[in-house]
C-alpha positions as CSV (number, residue, x, y, z in Angstrom):
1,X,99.2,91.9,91.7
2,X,101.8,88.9,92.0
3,X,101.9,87.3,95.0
4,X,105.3,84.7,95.9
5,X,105.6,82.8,98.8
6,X,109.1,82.2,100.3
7,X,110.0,78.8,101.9
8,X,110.0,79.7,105.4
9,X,105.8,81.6,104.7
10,X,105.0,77.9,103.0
11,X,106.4,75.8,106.2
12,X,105.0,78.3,108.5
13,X,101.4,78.3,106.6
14,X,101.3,74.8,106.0
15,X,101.4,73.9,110.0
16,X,98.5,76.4,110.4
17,X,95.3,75.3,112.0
18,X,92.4,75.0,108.7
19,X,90.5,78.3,110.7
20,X,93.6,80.2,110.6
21,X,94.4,79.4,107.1
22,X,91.2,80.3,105.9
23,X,91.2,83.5,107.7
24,X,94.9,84.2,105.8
25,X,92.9,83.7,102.7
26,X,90.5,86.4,103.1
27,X,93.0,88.9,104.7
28,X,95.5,88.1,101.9
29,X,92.0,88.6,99.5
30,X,91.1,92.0,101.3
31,X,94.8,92.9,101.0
32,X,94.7,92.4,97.1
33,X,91.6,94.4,96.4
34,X,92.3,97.1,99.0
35,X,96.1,97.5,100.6
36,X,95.2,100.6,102.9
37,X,92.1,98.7,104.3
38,X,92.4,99.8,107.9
39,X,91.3,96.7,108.8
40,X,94.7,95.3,107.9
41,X,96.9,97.7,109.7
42,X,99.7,97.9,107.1
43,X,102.7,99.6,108.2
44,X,106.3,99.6,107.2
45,X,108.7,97.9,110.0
46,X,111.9,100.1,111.1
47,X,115.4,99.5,111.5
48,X,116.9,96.7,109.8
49,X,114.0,95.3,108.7
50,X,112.3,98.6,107.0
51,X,112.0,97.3,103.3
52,X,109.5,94.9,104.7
53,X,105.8,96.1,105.7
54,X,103.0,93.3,107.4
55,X,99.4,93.3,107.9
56,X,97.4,91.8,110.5
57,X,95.7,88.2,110.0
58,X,93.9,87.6,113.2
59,X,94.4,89.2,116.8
60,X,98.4,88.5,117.4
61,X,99.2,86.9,113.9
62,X,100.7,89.2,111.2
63,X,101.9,88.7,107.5
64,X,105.6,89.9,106.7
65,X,106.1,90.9,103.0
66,X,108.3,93.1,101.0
67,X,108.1,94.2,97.3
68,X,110.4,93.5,94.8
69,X,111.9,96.0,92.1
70,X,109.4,94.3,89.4
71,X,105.8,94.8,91.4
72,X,106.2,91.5,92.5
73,X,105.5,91.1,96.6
74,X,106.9,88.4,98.2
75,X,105.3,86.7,101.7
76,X,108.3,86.1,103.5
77,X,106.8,85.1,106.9
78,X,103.7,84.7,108.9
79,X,103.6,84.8,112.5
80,X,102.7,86.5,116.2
81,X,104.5,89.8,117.0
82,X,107.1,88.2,118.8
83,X,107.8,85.7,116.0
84,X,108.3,88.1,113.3
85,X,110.4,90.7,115.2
């Protein structure tokens, strides 16, 4: 699985708290190894924004990614409920 991360994820990530971060590491790990973990809550997001699907980091803050035509799944943003939508 091939992973890219899109400017906006990178800024967003970068300002993270080091907890956070590391808690994005093993939720991005548990997403690799098993995408339908229910832990992560995967689901596909409606309306003008259904080719992209999240998973859930910690309590409020979510992962927003989409796949691309090659396999490839790009992280396009991370953030709270609100922030994504």
């Amino acid at each position: 699985m091939i992973i890219k991360y899109s400017k906006r994820f990178k800024k967003t990530y970068n300002r993270l708290p080091q907890k956070i971060k590391e808690q994005v590491k093993q939720r991005t790990s548990l997403w690799t190894t098993d995408p339908q973990n229910p832990q992560l809550h995967v689901h596909r997001l409606k309306a003008d924004m259904h080719e992209y699907k999240t998973f859930n980091v910690s309590g409020d803050l979510r992962i927003k990614y989409h796949e691309e035509a090659d396999g490839v799944f790009i992280f396009d943003d991370i953030g709270t409920h609100s922030q994504l939508y």
